[in-house]
Every structure is written in structure tokens, then in C-alpha cells.
C-alpha positions as CSV (number, residue, x, y, z in Angstrom):
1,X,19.3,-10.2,-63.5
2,X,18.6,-8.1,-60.0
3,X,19.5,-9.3,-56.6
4,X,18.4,-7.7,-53.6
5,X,21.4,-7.5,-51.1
6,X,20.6,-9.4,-47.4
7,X,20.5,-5.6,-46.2
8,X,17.7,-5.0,-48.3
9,X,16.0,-8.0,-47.6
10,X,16.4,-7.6,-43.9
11,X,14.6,-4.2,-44.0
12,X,11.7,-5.5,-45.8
13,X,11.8,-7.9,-42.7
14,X,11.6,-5.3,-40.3
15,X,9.0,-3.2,-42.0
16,X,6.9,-5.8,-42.4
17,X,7.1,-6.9,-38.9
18,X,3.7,-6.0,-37.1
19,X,5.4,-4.9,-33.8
20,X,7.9,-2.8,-36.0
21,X,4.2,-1.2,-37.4
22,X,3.1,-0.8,-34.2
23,X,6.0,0.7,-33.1
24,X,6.0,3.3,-35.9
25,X,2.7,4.2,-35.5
26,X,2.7,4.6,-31.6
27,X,5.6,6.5,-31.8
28,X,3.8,9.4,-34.5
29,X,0.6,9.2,-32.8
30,X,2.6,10.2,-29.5
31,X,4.8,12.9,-31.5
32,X,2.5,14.6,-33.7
33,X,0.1,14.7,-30.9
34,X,2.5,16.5,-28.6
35,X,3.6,18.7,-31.3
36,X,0.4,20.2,-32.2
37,X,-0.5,20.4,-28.2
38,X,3.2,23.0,-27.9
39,X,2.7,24.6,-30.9
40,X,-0.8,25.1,-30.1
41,X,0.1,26.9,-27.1
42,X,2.6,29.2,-28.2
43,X,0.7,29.8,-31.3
44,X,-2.6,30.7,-28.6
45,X,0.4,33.0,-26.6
46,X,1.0,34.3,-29.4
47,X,-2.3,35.1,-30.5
48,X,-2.7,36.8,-26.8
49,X,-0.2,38.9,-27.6
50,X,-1.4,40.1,-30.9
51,X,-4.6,40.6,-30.0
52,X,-5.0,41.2,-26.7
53,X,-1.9,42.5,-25.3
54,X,-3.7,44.6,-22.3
55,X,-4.8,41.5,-20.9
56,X,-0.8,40.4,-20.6
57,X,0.0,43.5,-19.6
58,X,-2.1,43.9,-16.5
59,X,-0.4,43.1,-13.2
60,X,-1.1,39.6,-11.9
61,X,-2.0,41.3,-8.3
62,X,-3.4,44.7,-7.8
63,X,-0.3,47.1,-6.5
64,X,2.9,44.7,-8.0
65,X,4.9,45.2,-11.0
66,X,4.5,41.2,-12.3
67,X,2.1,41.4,-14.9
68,X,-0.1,38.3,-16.0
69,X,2.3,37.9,-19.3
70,X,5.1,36.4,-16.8
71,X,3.6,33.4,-15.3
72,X,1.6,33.0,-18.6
73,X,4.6,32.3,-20.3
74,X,6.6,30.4,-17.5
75,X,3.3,28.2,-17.9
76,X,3.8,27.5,-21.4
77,X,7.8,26.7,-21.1
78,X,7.1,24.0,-17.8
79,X,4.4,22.4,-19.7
80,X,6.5,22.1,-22.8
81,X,9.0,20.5,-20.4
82,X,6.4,18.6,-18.8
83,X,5.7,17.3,-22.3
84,X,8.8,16.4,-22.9
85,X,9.4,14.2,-19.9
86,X,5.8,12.7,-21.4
87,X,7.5,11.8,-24.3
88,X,10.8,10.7,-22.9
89,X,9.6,8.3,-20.2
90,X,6.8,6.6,-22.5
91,X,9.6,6.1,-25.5
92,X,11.7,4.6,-22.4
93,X,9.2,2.3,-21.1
94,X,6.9,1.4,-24.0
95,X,9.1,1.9,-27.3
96,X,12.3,0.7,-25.8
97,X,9.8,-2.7,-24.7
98,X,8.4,-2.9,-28.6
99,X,11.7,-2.4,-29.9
100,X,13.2,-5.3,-27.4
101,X,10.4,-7.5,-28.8
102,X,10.9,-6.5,-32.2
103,X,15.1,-8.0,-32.1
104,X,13.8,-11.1,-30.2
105,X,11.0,-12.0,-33.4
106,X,14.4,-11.2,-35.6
107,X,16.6,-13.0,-34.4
């Protein structure tokens, strides 16, 4: 005879929780979104610089040594950061808030 152990049980529970499901699927929507929009960037920098690498090249003001490559790629690191904090504050607020709910229905 089999016998599912209370910890399996309890997981089914959970999974089949719609605010655990909603949870999960907020949470990838929010990631693989993000994702792609970083890696699209520094696979489009990338690109830039295999293709078109004059374009980085050539100084951001006619006269100075800072060429259009640096603030480019300063651009891509803020808004990777920027993206982060995205993610951070909306797993703080929203997750964290679906997660909460989620213990109070299991209790």
C-alpha cells in the first residue's frame, strides 16, 4: 500500500492554491520579461559593436576624447539596475502581499 507523507500532501495544497498560481505566474511573467528586456540590450550593444563599431567610436562632442560607446554603455548598466530595483520593489510589495495571503488560506 502507498501513503503520501503530510509533507507531500501539504505541497499539493499549496500548488493547488489559486493565489500560490497566481503568485507563480506573476512572478515569471515579471522575470522572463525583464530578462529578455537586459539581455536584449546587451545583445543590441553587442550587435553595435560588431557591426557598427565607428558609430561607438565617434566622440560624443566634436573636439573631446569621450566617444559615444561610454555613455552607451553606462546607459545599459543603470537601466539594468533600474531594472533590478523594478523587480525588487514589486516582489516586496506585491509578491511578499500574495505570499502573506497564501499562509493566511493555509493556515
Amino acid at each position: 500500500m502507498h501513503q503520501t507523507s503530510p509533507h507531500t500532501q501539504r505541497y499539493a495544497q499549496i500548488r493547488s492554491n489559486p493565489r500560490f498560481q497566481e503568485l507563480v505566474r506573476r512572478r515569471s511573467r515579471l522575470a522572463w520579461s525583464l530578462t529578455a528586456a537586459v539581455l536584449g540590450g546587451y545583445y543590441l550593444f553587442m550587435l553595435i559593436v560588431a557591426f557598427a563599431p565607428r558609430w561607438l567610436h565617434a566622440p560624443l562632442v566634436d573636439g573631446q576624447q569621450l566617444s559615444v560607446g561610454i555613455p552607451v554603455a553606462g546607459a545599459i548598466i543603470l537601466v539594468s539596475w533600474l531594472l533590478t530595483g523594478w523587480y525588487v520593489r514589486t516582489a516586496n510589495r506585491d509578491f511578499d502581499r500574495l505570499s502573506s495571503a497564501l499562509l493566511e488560506d493555509l493556515q
